[in-house]
C-alpha positions as CSV (number, residue, x, y, z in Angstrom):
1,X,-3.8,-176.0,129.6
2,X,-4.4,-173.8,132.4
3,X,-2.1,-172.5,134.6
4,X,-2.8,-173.7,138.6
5,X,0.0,-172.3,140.6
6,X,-1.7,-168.5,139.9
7,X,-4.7,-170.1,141.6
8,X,-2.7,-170.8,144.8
9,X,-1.3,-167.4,145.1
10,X,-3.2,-165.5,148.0
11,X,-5.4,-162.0,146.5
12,X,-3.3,-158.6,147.0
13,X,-4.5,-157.0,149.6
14,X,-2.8,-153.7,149.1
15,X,-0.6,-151.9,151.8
16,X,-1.7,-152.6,155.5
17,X,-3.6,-149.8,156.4
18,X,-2.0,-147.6,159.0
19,X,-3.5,-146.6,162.3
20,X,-4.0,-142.3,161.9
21,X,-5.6,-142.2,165.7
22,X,-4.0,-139.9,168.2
23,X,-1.2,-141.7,170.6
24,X,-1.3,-141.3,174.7
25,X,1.5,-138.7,174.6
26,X,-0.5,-136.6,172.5
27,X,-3.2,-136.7,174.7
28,X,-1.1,-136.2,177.6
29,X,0.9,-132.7,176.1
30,X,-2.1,-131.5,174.7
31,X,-4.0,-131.3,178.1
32,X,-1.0,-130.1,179.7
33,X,-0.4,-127.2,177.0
34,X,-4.4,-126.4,177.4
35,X,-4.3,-126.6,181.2
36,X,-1.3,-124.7,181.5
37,X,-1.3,-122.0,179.3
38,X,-4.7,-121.3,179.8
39,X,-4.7,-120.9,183.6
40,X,-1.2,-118.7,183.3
41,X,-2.3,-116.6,180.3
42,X,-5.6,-115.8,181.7
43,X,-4.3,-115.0,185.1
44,X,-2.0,-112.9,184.3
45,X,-3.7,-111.1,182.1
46,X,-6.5,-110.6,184.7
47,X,-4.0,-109.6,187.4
48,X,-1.2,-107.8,185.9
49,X,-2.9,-106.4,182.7
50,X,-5.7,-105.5,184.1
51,X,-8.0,-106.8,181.2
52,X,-11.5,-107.8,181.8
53,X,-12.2,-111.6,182.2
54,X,-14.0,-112.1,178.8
55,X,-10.9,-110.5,176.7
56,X,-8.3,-112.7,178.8
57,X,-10.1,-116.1,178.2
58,X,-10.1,-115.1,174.5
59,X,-6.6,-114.4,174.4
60,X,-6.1,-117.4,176.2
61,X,-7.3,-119.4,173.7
62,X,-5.3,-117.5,171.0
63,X,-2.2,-118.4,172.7
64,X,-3.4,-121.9,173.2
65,X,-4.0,-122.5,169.6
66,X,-0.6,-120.9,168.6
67,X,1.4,-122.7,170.9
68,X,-0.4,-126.0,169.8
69,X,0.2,-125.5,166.2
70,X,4.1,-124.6,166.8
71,X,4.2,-127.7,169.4
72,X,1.9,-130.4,168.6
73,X,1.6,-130.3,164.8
74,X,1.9,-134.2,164.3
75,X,-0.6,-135.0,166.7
76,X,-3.0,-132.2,165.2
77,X,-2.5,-133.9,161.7
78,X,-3.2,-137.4,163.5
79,X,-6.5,-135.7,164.8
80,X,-8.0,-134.5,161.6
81,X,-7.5,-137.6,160.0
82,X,-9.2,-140.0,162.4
83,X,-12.3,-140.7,162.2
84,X,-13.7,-139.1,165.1
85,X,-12.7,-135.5,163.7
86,X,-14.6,-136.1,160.1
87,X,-17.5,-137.2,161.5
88,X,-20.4,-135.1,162.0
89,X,-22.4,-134.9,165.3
90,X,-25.1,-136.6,166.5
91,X,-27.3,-133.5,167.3
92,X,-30.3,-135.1,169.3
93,X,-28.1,-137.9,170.6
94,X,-25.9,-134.9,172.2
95,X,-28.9,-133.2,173.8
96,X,-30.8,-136.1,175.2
97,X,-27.0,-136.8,176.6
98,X,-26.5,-133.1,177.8
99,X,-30.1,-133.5,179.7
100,X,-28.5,-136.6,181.2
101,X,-25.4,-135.0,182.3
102,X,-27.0,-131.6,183.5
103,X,-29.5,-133.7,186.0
104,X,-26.3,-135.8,187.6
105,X,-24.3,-133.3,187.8
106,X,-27.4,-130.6,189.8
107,X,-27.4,-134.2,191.8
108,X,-24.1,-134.6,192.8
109,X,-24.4,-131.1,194.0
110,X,-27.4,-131.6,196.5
111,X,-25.0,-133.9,198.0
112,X,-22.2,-131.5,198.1
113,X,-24.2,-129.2,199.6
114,X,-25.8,-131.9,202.6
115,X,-22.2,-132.9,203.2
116,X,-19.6,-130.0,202.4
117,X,-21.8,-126.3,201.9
118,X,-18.8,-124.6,202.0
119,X,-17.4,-126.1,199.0
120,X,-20.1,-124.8,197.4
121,X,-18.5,-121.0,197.7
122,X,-15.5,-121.9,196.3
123,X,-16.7,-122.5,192.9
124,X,-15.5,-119.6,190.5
125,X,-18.0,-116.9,189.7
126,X,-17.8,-115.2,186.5
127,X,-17.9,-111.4,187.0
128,X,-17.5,-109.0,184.3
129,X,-19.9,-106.1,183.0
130,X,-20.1,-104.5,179.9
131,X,-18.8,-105.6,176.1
132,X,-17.2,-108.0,177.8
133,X,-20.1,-110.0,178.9
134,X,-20.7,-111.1,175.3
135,X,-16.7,-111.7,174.9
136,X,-17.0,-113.8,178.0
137,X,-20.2,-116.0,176.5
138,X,-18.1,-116.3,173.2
139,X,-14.7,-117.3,174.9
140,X,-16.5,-119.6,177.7
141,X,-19.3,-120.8,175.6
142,X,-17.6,-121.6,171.9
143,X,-13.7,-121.5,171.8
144,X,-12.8,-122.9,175.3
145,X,-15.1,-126.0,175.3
146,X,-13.7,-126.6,172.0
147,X,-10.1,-126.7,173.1
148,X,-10.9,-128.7,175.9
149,X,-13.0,-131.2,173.4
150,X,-9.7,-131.5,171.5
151,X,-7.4,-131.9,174.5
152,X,-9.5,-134.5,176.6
153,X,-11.1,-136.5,174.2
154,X,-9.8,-135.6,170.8
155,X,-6.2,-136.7,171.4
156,X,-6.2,-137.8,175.5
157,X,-9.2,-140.4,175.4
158,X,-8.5,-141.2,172.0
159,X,-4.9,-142.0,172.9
160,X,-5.9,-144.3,175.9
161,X,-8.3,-145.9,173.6
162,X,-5.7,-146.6,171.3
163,X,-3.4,-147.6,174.3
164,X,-6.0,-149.8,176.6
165,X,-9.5,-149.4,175.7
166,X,-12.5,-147.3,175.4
167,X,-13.4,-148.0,179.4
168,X,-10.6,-146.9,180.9
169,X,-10.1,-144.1,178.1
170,X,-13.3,-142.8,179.5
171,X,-13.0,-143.0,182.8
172,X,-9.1,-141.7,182.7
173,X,-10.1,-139.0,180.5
174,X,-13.3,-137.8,183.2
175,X,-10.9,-138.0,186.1
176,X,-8.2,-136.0,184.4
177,X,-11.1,-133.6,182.7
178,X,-12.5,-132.7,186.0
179,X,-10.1,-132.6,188.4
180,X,-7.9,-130.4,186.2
181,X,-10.8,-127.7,187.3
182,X,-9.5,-127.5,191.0
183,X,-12.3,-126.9,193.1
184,X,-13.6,-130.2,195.2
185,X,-17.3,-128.7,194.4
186,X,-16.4,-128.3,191.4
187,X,-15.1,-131.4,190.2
188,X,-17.7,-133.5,191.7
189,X,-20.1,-131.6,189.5
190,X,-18.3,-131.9,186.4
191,X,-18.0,-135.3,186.3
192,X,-20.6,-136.4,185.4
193,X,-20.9,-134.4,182.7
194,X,-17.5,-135.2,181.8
195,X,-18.1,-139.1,181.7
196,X,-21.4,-138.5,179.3
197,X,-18.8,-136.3,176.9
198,X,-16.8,-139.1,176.9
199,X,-19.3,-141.7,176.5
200,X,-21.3,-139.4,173.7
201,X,-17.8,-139.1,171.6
202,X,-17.5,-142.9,171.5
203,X,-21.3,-144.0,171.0
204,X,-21.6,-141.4,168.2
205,X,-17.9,-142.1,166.8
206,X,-17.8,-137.9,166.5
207,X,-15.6,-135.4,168.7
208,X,-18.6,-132.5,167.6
209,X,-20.6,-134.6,169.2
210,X,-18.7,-133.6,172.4
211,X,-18.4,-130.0,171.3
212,X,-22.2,-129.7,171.0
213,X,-22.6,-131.0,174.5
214,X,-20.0,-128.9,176.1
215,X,-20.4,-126.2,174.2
216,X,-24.6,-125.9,174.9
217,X,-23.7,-126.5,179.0
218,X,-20.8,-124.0,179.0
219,X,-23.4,-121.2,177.0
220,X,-26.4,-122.0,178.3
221,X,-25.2,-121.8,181.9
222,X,-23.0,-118.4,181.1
223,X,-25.8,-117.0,179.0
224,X,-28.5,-117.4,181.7
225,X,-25.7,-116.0,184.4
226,X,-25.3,-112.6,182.4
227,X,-29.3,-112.3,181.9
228,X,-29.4,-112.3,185.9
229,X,-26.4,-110.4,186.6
230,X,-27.3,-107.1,188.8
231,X,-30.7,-108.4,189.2
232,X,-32.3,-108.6,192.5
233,X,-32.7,-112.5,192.5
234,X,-29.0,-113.1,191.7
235,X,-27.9,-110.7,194.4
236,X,-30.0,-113.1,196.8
237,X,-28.4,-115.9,195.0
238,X,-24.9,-114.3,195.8
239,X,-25.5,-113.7,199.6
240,X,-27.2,-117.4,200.3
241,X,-24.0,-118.7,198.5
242,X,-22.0,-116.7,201.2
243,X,-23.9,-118.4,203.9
244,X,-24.9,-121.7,202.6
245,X,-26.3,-124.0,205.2
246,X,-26.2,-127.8,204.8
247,X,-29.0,-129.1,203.4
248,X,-30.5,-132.6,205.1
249,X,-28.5,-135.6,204.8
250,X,-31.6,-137.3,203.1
251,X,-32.1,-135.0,200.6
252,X,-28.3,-135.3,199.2
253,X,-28.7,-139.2,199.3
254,X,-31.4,-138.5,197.1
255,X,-29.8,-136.1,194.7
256,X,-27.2,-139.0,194.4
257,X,-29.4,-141.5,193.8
258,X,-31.2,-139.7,190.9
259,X,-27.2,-138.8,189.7
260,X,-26.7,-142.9,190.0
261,X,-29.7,-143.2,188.0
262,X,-28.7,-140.8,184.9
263,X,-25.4,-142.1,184.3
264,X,-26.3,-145.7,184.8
265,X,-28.8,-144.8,182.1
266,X,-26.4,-142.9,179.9
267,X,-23.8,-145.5,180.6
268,X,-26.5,-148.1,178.8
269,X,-27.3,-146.0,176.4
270,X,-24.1,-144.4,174.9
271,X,-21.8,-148.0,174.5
272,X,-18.9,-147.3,172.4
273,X,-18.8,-147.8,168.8
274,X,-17.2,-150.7,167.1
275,X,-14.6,-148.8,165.7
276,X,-12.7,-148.4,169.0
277,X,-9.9,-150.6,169.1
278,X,-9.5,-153.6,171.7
279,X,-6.5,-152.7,174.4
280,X,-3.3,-153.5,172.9
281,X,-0.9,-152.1,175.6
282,X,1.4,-148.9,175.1
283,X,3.2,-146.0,176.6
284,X,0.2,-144.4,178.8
285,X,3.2,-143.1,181.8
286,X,5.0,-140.7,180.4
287,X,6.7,-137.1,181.9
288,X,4.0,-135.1,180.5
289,X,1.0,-137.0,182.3
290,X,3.0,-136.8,185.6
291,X,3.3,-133.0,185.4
292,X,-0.3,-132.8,184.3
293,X,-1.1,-134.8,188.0
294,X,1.0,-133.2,190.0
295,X,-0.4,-129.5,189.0
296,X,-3.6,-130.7,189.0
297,X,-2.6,-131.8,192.8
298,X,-1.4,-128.6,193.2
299,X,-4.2,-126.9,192.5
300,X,-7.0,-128.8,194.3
301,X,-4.7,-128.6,197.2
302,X,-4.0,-125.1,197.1
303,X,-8.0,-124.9,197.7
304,X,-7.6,-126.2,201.6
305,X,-3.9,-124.7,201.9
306,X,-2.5,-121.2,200.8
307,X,0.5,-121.9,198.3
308,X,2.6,-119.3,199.9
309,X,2.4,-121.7,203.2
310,X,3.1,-124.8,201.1
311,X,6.3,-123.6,199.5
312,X,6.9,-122.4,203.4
313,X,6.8,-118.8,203.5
């Protein structure tokens, strides 16, 4: 006679499995440790220390790393065990992105500079000589993209994934990414570069994915800086920067157009895996984010208006 209650009983399933992505306030202290220390480290190491550019971003990056492992250790654990961290990267996925990003981004500039050529000089210029050069294209061109990989969209966009979807993950995580570098010019330029990391990390389901990108733009455009520097043709580069005219309306609309163009294409292209969880709500405001805003306010601001006059001395 067989037994027919154990056929009702539902199959064991095991123990639910437990969701190891990063949370929005990781995200949100990790880009405000990286954004922080790094801009006061290297600053004052540059302007009270005296070191040489190169030598200070390094150092930067040291102090990043030790302050995140003393401060964010839980979220660092939640990191390396999501997916996104064990994943390898999608090398030829990240340069046909990169190509992408690099051709908005020159595009958004021909606008910038048909609408707002002064902006243009605002945008930092790396200058150091020396041992340092090849410090600088280490520090710049490795170790800081890949902080910034780990901050933005490691735990930050992975965090707002987690919290309300892969969209607005991406596009909170571009906004934040490029306006935490300061410069109007600058920004506009970096985001679209910043929206095909973002878009790259989900399609490939990889964070080295990201790293590649970043890391190729960063070198490349550092490496080919320090071959020209003290040549003839980047001193002329140097003194049309000083006196950049505007360049014809048409011509920027165009630039924008072809920038339209690549990220509607990359935008197609790179749709997030299915991995990425549907939004399910949670903590995105929290003290951290609003600090992270309001210096990144700060910042841009204090491009337009001297900080000594805003705090009114």
């Amino acid at each position: 006679m067989t037994d027919r209650s154990s056929s009702t009983l539902p199959p064991f399933e095991g123990p639910p499995s437990r969701d190891t992505r990063p949370r929005p306030l990781d995200g949100n202290r990790a880009a405000l440790l990286l954004l922080v220390t790094q801009n006061v480290v290297t600053g004052l190491l540059v302007s009270l220390a005296k070191l040489p550019l190169g030598l200070s971003l390094g150092l930067s990056f040291v102090a990043t790393v030790l302050l995140a492992l003393l401060l964010l250790r839980p979220a660092l654990t939640r990191l390396v065990s999501d997916t996104r961290w064990r994943t390898p990267p999608a090398v030829w996925t990240a340069l046909g992105a990169l190509v992408l990003g690099v051709i908005a981004s020159r595009g958004v500039l021909l606008f910038v500079q048909s609408v707002y050529p002064q902006g243009l000089g605002q945008i930092e210029q790396f200058q150091t000589a020396g041992w340092d050069r090849w410090v600088l294209l280490l520090a710049g061109g490795l170790l800081i993209p890949f902080a910034e990989e780990v901050a933005f969209r490691g735990l930050l966009m992975r965090g707002y994934e987690r919290a309300r979807g892969p969209l607005f993950a991406a596009v909170a995580s571009s906004l934040l990414f490029a306006c935490a570098h300061g410069v109007p010019a600058q920004i506009a330029a970096i985001l679209p570069i910043a929206w095909v990391l973002a878009r790259a990390n989900q399609h490939t389901g990889s964070l080295w994915t990201g790293v590649v990108i970043h890391a190729l733009n960063n070198g490349l455009s550092l490496l080919l800086a320090l071959l020209l520097s003290g040549t003839k043709l980047m001193e002329q580069a140097q003194q049309e920067l000083e006196h950049l005219k505007a360049l014809p309306i048409g011509l920027g609309l165009a630039g924008l157009l072809v920038a339209a163009a690549c990220m509607f294409v990359a935008t197609v292209w790179l749709r997030p895996r299915a991995d990425t969880a549907a939004p399910v709500g949670g903590p995105l405001l929290s003290g951290s984010l609003v600090v992270l805003v309001l210096l990144v306010l700060v910042v841009i601001v204090g491009q337009f208006v001297p900080l000594a006059s805003l705090l009114g001395r």
